[in-house]
C-alpha distance (Angstrom), angle and dihedral (degrees) to the residues before:
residue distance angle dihedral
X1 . . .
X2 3.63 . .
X3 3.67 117.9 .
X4 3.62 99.3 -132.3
X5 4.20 93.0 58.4
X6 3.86 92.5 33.3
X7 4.24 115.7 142.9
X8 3.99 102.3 -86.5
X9 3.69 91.8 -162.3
X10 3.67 91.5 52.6
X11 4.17 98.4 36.0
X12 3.97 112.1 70.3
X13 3.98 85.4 -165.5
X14 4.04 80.8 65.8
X15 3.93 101.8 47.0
X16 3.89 100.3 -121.7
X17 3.90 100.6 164.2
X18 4.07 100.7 -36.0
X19 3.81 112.1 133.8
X20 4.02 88.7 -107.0
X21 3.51 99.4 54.0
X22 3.78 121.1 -167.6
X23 3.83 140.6 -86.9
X24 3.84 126.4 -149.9
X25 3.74 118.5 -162.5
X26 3.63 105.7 -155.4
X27 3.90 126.0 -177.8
X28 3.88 104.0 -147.3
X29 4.20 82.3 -160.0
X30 3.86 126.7 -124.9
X31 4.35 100.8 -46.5
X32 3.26 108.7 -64.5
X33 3.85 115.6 111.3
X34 3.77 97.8 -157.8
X35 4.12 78.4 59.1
X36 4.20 90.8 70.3
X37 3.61 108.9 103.5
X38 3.81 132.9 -122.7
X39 3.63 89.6 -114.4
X40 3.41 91.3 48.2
X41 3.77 97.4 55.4
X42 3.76 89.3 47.4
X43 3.85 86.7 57.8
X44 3.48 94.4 52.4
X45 3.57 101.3 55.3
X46 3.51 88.9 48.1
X47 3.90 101.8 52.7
X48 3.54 126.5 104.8
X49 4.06 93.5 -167.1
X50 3.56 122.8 41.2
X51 3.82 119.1 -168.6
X52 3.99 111.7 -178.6
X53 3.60 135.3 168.2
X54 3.92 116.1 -138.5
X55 3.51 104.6 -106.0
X56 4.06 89.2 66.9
X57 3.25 95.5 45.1
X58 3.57 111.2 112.2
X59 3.87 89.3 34.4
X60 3.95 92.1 68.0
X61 3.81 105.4 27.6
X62 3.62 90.2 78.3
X63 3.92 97.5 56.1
X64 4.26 99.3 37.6
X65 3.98 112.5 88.9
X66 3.97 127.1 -106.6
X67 4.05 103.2 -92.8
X68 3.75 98.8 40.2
X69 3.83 113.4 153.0
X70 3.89 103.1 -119.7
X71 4.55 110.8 -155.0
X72 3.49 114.1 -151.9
X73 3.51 132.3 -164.1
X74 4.08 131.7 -159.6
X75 3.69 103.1 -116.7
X76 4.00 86.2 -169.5
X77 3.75 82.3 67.3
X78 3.17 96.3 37.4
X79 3.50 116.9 39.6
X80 3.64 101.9 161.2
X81 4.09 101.3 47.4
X82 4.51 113.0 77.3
X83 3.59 105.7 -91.2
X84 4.07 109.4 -111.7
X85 3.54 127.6 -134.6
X86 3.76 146.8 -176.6
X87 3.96 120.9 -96.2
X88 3.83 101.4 -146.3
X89 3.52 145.9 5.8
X90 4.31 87.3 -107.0
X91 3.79 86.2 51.6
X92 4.62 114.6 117.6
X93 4.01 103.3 -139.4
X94 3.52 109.9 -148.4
X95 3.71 117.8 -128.3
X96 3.98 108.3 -116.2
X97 3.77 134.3 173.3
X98 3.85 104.2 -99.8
X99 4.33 75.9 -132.4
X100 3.67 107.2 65.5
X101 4.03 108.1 83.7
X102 4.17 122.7 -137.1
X103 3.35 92.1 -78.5
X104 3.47 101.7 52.9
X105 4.26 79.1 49.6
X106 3.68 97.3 46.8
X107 4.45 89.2 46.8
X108 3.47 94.5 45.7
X109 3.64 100.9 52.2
X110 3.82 88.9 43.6
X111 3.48 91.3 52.5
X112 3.56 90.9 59.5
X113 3.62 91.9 67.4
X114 4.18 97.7 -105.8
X115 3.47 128.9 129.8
X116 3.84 107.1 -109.0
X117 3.79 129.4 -159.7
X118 3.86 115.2 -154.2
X119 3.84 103.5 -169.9
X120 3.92 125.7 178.7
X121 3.81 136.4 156.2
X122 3.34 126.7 -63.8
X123 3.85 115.2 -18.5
X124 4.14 129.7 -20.3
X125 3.57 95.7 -136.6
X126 4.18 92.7 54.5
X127 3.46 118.8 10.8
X128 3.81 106.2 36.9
X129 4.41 134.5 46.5
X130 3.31 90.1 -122.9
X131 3.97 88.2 126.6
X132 4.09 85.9 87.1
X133 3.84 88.6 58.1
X134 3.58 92.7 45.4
X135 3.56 88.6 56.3
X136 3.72 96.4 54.3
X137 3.68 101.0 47.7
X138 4.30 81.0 49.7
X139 3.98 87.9 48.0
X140 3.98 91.8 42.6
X141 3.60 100.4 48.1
X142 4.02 91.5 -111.3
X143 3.75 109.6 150.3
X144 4.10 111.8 -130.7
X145 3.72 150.0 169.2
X146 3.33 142.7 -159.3
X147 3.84 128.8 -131.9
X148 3.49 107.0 -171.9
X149 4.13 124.2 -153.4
X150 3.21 139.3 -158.9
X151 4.17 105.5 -73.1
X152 3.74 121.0 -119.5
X153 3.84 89.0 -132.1
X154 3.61 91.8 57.2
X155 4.16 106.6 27.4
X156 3.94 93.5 58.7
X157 3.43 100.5 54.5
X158 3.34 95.4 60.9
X159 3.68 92.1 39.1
X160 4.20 80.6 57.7
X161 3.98 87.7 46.2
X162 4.10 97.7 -108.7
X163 3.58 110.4 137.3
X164 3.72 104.4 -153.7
X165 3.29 100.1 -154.6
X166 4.15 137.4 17.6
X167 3.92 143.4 -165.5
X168 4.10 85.4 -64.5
X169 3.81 91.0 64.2
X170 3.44 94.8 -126.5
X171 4.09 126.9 -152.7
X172 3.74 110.9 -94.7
X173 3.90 128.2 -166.9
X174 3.37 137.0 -164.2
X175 4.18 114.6 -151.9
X176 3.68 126.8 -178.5
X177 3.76 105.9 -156.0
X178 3.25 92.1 -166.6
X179 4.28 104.4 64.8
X180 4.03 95.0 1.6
X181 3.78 109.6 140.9
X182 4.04 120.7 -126.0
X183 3.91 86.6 -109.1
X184 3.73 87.4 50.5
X185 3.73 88.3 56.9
X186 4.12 94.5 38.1
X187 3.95 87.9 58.1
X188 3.76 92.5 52.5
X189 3.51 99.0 43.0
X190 3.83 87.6 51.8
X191 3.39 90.0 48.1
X192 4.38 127.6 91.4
X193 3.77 94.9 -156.0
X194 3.94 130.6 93.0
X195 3.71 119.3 -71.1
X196 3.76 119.7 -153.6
X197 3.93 108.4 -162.9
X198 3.76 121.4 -168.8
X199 3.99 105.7 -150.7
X200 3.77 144.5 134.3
X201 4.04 125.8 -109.0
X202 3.34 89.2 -97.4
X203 4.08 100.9 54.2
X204 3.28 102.4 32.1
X205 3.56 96.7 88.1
X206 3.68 93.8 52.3
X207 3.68 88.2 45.9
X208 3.73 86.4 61.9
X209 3.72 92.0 50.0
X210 3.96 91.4 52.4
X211 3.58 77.0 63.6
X212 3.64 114.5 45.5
X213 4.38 74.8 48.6
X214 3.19 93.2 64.1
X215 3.84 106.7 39.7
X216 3.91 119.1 -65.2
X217 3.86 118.3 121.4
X218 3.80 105.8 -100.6
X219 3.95 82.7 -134.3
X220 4.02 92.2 56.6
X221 3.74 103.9 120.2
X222 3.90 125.9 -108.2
X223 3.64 136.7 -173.5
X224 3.78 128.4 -163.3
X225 3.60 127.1 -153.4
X226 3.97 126.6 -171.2
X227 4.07 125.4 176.1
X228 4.09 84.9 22.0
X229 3.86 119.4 -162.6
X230 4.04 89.8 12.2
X231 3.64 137.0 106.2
X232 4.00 81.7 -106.1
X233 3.69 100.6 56.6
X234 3.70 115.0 130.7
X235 4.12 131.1 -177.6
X236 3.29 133.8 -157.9
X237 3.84 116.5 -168.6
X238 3.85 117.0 -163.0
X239 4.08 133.3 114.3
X240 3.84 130.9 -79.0
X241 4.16 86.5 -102.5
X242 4.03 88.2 53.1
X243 3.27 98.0 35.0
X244 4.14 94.6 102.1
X245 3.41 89.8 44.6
X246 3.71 100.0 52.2
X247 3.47 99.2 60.5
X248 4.00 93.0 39.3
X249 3.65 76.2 57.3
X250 3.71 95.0 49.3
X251 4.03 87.0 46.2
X252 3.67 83.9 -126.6
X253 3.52 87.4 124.9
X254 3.27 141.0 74.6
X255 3.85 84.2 37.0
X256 4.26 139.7 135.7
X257 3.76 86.1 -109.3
X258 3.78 101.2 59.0
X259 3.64 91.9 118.9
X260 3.39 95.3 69.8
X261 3.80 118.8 118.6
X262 3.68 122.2 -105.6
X263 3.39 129.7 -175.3
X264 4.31 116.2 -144.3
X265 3.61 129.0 -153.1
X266 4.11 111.4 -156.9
X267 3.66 108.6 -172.3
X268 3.83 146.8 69.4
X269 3.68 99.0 -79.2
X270 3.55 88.3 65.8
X271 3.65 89.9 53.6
X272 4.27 104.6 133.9
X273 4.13 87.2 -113.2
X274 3.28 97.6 60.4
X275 3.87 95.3 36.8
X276 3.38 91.4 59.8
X277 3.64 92.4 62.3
X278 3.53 99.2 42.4
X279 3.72 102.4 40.0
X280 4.26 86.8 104.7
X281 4.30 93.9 155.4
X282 4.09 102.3 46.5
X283 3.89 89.9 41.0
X284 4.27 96.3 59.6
X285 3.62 112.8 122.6
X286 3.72 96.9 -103.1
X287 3.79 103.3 30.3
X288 3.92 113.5 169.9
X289 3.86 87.1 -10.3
X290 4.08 111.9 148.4
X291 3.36 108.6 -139.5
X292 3.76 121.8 -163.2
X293 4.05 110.7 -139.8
X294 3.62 116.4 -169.1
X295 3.44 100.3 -151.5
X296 3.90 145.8 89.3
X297 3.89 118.1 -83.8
X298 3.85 81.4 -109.6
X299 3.42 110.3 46.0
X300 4.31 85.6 37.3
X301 4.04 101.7 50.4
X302 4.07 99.2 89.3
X303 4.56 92.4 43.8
X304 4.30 76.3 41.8
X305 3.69 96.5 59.8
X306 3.59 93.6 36.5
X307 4.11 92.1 53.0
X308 4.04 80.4 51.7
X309 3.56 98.8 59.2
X310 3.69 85.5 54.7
X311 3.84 89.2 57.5
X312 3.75 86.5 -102.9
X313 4.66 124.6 149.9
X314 4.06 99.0 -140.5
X315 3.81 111.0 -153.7
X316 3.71 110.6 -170.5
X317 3.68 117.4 -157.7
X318 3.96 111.2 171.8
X319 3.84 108.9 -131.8
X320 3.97 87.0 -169.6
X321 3.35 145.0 47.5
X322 3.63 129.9 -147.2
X323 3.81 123.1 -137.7
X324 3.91 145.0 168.6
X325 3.73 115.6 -86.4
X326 3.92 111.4 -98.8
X327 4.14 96.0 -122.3
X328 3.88 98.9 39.6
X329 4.20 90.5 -176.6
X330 3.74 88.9 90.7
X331 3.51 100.0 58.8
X332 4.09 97.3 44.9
X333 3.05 91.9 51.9
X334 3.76 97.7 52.5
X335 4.08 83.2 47.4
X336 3.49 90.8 64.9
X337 3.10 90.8 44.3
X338 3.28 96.6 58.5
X339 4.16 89.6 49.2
X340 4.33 93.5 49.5
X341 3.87 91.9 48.5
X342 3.62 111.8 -91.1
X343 4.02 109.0 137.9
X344 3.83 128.2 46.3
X345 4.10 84.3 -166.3
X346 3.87 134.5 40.6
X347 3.45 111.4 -175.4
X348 4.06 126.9 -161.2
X349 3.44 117.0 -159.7
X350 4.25 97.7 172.3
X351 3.54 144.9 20.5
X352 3.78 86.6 -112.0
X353 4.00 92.2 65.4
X354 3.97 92.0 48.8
X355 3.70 86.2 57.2
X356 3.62 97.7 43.0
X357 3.61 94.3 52.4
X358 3.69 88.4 45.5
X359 3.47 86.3 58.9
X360 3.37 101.2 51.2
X361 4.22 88.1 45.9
X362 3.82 86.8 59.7
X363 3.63 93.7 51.0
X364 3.29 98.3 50.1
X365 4.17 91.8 44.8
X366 4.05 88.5 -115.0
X367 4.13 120.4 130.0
X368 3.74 124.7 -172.5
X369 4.01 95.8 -65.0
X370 4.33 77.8 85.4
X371 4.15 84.5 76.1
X372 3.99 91.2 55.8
X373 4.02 101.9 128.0
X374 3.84 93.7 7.8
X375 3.53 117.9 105.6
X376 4.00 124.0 -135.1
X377 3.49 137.0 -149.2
X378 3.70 127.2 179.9
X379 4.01 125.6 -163.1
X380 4.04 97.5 -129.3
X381 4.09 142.3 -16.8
X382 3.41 95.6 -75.2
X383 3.83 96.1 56.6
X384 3.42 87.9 38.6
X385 4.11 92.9 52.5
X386 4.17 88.4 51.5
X387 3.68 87.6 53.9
X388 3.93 98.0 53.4
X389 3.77 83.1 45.3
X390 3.50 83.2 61.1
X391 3.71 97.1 45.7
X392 3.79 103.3 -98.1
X393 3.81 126.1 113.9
X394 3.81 102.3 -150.9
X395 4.12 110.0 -128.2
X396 4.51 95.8 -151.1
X397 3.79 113.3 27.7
X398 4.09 104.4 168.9
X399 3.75 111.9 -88.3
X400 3.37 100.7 -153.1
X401 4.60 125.9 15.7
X402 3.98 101.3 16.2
X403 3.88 94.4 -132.6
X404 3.58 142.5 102.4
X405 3.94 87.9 -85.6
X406 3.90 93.6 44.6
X407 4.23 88.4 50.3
X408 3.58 92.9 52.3
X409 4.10 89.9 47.4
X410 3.64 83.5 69.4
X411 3.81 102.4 35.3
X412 3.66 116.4 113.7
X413 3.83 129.8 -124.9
X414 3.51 110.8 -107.7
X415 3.69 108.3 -111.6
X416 3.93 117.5 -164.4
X417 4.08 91.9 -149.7
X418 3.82 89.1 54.8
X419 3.83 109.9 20.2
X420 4.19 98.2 67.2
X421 4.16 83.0 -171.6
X422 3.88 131.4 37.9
X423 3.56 107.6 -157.1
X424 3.43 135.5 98.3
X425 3.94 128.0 -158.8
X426 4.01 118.5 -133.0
X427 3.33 113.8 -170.9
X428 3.91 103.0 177.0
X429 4.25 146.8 134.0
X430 3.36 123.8 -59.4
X431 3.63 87.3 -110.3
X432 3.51 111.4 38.2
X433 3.96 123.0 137.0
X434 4.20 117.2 -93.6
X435 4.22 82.3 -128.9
X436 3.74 91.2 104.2
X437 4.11 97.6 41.4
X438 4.04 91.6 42.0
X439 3.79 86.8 51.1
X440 3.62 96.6 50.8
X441 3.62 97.3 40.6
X442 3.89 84.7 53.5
X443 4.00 84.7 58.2
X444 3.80 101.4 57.9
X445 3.85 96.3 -92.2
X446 3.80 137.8 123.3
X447 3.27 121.1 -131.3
X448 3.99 132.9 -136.2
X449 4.00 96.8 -164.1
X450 3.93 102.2 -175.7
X451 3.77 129.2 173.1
X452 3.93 95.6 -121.1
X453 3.86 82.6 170.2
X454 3.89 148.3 21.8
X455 4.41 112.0 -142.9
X456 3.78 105.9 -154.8
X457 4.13 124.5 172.1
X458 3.78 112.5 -84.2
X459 3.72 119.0 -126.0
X460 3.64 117.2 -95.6
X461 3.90 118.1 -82.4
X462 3.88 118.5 -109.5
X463 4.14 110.9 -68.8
X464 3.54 93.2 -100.8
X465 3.89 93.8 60.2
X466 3.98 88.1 52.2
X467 3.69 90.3 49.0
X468 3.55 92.9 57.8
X469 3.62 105.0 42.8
X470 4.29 88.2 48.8
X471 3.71 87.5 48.5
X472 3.61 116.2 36.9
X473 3.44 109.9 -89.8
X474 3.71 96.7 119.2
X475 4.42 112.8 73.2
X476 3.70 95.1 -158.3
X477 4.11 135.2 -1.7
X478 3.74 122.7 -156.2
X479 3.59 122.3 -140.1
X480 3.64 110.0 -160.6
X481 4.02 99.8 176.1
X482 4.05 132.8 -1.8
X483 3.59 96.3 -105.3
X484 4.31 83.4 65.0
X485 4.17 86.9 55.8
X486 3.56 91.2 50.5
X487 3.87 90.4 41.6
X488 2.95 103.8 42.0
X489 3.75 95.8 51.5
X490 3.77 91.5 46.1
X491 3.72 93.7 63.2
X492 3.25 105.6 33.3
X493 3.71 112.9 9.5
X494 3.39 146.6 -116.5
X495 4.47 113.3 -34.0
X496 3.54 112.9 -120.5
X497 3.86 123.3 -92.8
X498 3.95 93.6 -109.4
X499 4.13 88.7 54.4
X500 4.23 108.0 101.3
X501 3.60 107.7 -128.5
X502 3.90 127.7 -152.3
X503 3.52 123.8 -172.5
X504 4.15 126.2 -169.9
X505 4.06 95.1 -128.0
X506 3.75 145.0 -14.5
X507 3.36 95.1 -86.7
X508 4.19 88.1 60.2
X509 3.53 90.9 39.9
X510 4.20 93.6 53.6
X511 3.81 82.5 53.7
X512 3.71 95.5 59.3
X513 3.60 98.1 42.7
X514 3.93 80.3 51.0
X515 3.71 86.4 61.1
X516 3.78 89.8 44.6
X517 3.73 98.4 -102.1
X518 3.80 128.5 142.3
X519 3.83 113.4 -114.5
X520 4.26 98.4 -149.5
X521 3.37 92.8 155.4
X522 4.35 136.0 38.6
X523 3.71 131.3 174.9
X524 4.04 111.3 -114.1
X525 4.04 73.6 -142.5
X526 3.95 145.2 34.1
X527 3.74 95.8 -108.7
X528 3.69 127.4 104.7
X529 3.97 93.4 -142.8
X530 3.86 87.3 50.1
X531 3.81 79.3 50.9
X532 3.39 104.7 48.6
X533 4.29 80.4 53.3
X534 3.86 95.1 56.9
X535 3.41 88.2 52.8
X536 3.96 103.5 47.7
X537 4.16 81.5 41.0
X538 4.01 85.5 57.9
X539 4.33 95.3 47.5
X540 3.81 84.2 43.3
X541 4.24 87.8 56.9
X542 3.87 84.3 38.1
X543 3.34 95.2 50.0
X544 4.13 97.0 44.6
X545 3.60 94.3 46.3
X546 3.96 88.5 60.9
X547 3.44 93.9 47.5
X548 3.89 88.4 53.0
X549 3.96 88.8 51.6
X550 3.99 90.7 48.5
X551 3.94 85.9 -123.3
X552 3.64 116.3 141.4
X553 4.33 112.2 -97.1
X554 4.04 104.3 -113.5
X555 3.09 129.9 166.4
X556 3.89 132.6 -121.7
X557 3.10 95.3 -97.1
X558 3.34 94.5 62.1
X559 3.50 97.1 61.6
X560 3.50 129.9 90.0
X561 3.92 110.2 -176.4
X562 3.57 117.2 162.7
X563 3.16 97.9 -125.3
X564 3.69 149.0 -10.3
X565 3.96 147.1 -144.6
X566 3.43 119.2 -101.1
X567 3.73 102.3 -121.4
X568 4.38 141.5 158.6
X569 3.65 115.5 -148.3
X570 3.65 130.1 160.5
X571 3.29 129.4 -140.8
């Protein structure tokens, strides 16, 4: 058995329940939550303590269990120790002196025979003083790890596309501006290899001058990196004589948020050339774009990852609600239906009739055995993925368009030799199109068509999210149906004219322009993946074709025309 997924209850080494429990210090790396290793996550779910400074917050909170005790400290107090905080909303904060410091936190808990979690930024070993807490868990007979992760100083250059090193093995340093001695700074200045500086906007341009002072070329390239390994990263390339200038330039500086940290690359492979080339994660099609998704969390998370991987921020604000149908008879009775024999088919046309039938399964104490004998068909991948969730492999998923139209392309004829019953079950929305039922009739069968579910308007998201989509804060919106447009629209009002909008087919796209919206961008296809494609495939072109005019790449968003012309284009 490996050591890193060993028993905890049965290794001492681990903590389990011995009266010293155990610490984990985990580096949650540089921003990035892809960055969080699998040992990591595993440590996580496992702890029964959690103590996490801010800046990692939403990379852990995801992985750590309901019912983890959150420690707090009083930063006013302590102004020198990371400020703590809780991990979720189901989270029990512990009540602690606003005196003690972290490692009085990080002992105490330990001592009480949990499993604790100390997570910071970056990596233990070289980005946080953790070594002091090491040293008391050593000194008090507390058992602990380490789970190292990927280091700031390290993981955003190559987010920023500066190798530090190449096949000549070249001298790296490391160089805290911040507490770095004058000899630390004489030996780097003196020295021809890369220098990786971790600053703030508002030192990093002396930092550069402690260098040129003592010994580096004032020409000797330098990039600088802040927000690294997230949708906000920004880099300016530029040398440690420009430096200043560049981001006076940039207007980054003089500015409120000076004090953020930066981390600087001195050397030739982060000459502007080469960055260029290399600079893979702030060059994707969509980088840093907010993109408005109006769907639920559930129903958005597979089009949200994909918008990610195209360096996309998904927003998801549900423009409907699901609810029970009114008259609930119809729908238990074609349940039991469905259990005595009734149906040779059950079709599922949504995510929304998986779960209602689900539902209605749990209520009546039955699990996925009920589908022995029945056959199931499911309108596209997504439906289909809810029902293997649920423990049903669907037997006809559309080969080819994953619609109504594309289901019934693939749909058998019912054949009295073969087919012992004729009838099909539809669960479905109150106010879902007759395509499916007109098709099937058309085939031989008899349909079942049962209001599973009722779709009603959602209520209007928070004031802020309305604000943004009337005045340009949002790059794109996806419209993945007509009932969205209208939706959307209805709660929150009509997106601004510099917002990109996609919709999922003509028919969607007729209902925006209805509402007096710009179409700039349709699927070839009515799939929301295929979707999210044509509109990474249009920043891409957007992006190119101001790279070709040497104007700066911006986003939408960060435009502010007066007006626009009405226009369709496909993508």
């Amino acid at each position: 058995m490996s050591p890193t997924t060993s028993n905890h209850a049965a290794d001492p080494v681990h903590g389990g329940t011995t009266a010293h429990g155990h610490v984990t210090f985990l580096g949650a790396g540089p921003g990035d939550p892809g960055l969080l290793t699998l040992r990591a996550v595993e440590a996580l779910a496992a702890a029964d303590v959690l103590i996490a400074e801010p800046e990692v917050l939403d990379v852990v909170r995801t992985h750590a269990r309901a019912g983890v005790t959150v420690l707090g400290a009083d930063e006013a107090v302590q102004p020198d120790a990371p400020q703590l905080t809780v991990v979720d909303g189901t989270s029990t904060p512990a009540g602690v002196p606003g005196l003690r410091d972290v490692t009085n936190l990080v002992m105490e808990a330990a001592r009480s025979g949990r499993r604790v979690v100390r997570a910071v930024t970056g990596d233990p070993g070289l980005d946080a003083c953790a070594t002091g807490e090491m040293l008391a868990c050593a000194s008090g007979g507390v058992p602990f790890e380490v789970v190292p992760g990927v280091a700031t100083a390290v993981g955003v250059p190559a987010y920023a596309g500066v190798p530090l090193r190449d096949a000549e093995g070249t001298d790296v340093r490391f160089v805290d501006a911040a507490s770095a001695p004058e000899r630390c700074w004489a030996e780097a200045g003196s020295s021809d290899g890369t220098v990786v500086v971790s600053a703030t906007l508002e030192t990093v341009a002396a930092a550069a001058g402690e260098l040129v002072a003592a010994g580096r070329k004032p020409d000797t390239p330098m990039s600088v990196t802040v927000a690294g390994t997230t949708t906000r990263q920004r880099t300016w390339t530029a040398t440690l004589g420009t430096i200043a200038q560049t981001l006076k330039q940039a207007k980054v500086l003089p500015s409120p948020e000076g004090g953020r940290p930066v981390i600087a690359v001195v050397g030739e492979r982060s000459a502007a050339a080469q960055r260029d080339q290399l600079s893979w994660f702030e060059s994707k099609p969509l980088f840093g774009w907010k993109v408005l998704v109006p769907r639920t969390k559930e129903q958005a998370a597979s089009l949200s990852d994909q918008l990610r991987s195209y360096g996309a921020v998904p927003h998801e604000v549900p423009t409907i609600a699901v609810e029970p149908p009114r008259t609930p008879q119809q729908m238990e009775r074609a349940v039991k239906g469905l259990v005595t024999g009734r149906y040779e088919w059950i079709a599922f046309t949504s995510v929304n009739a998986v779960k209602a039938v689900r539902e209605k399964f749990e209520e009546y104490g039955l699990d996925a055995r009920a589908f022995a004998g029945i056959k199931v068909a499911a309108v596209g991948e997504q439906t289909a993925s809810a029902l293997v969730a649920f423990g049903v492999k669907p037997d006809l998923v559309p080969s080819g368009e994953q619609s109504a139209a594309g289901l019934l392309e693939d749909w058998p004829p019912y054949d009295p030799v073969f087919d012992p019953i004729d009838r099909v079950f539809l669960p479905r929305a109150d106010i879902a199109t007759e395509t499916l039922v007109a098709g099937l009739i058309e085939l031989g069968w008899e349909v079942d068509d049962v209001t599973a579910y009722r779709t009603v308007r959602a209520s209007p998201p928070p004031a802020e999210t309305r604000e943004a989509i009337k005045g340009g804060g949002f790059d794109a919106v996806l419209f993945t149906s007509s009932s969205t447009v209208r939706n959307l629209v209805g709660i929150a009002g009509k997106p601004h004219n510099v917002t990109v909008i996609a919709c999922i087919g003509p028919a969607t796209a007729k209902t925006a322009e209805e509402h007096g919206l710009r179409v700039d961008v349709m699927s070839p296809e009515p799939s929301v993946l295929r979707l999210a494609q044509a509109l990474a495939e249009f920043g891409a072109k957007r992006r190119a074709a101001a790279v070709e005019a040497g104007d700066p790449v911006t986003r939408p968003s960060e435009r502010r025309p007066g007006s626009r012309r009405r226009r369709t284009s496909t993508t």
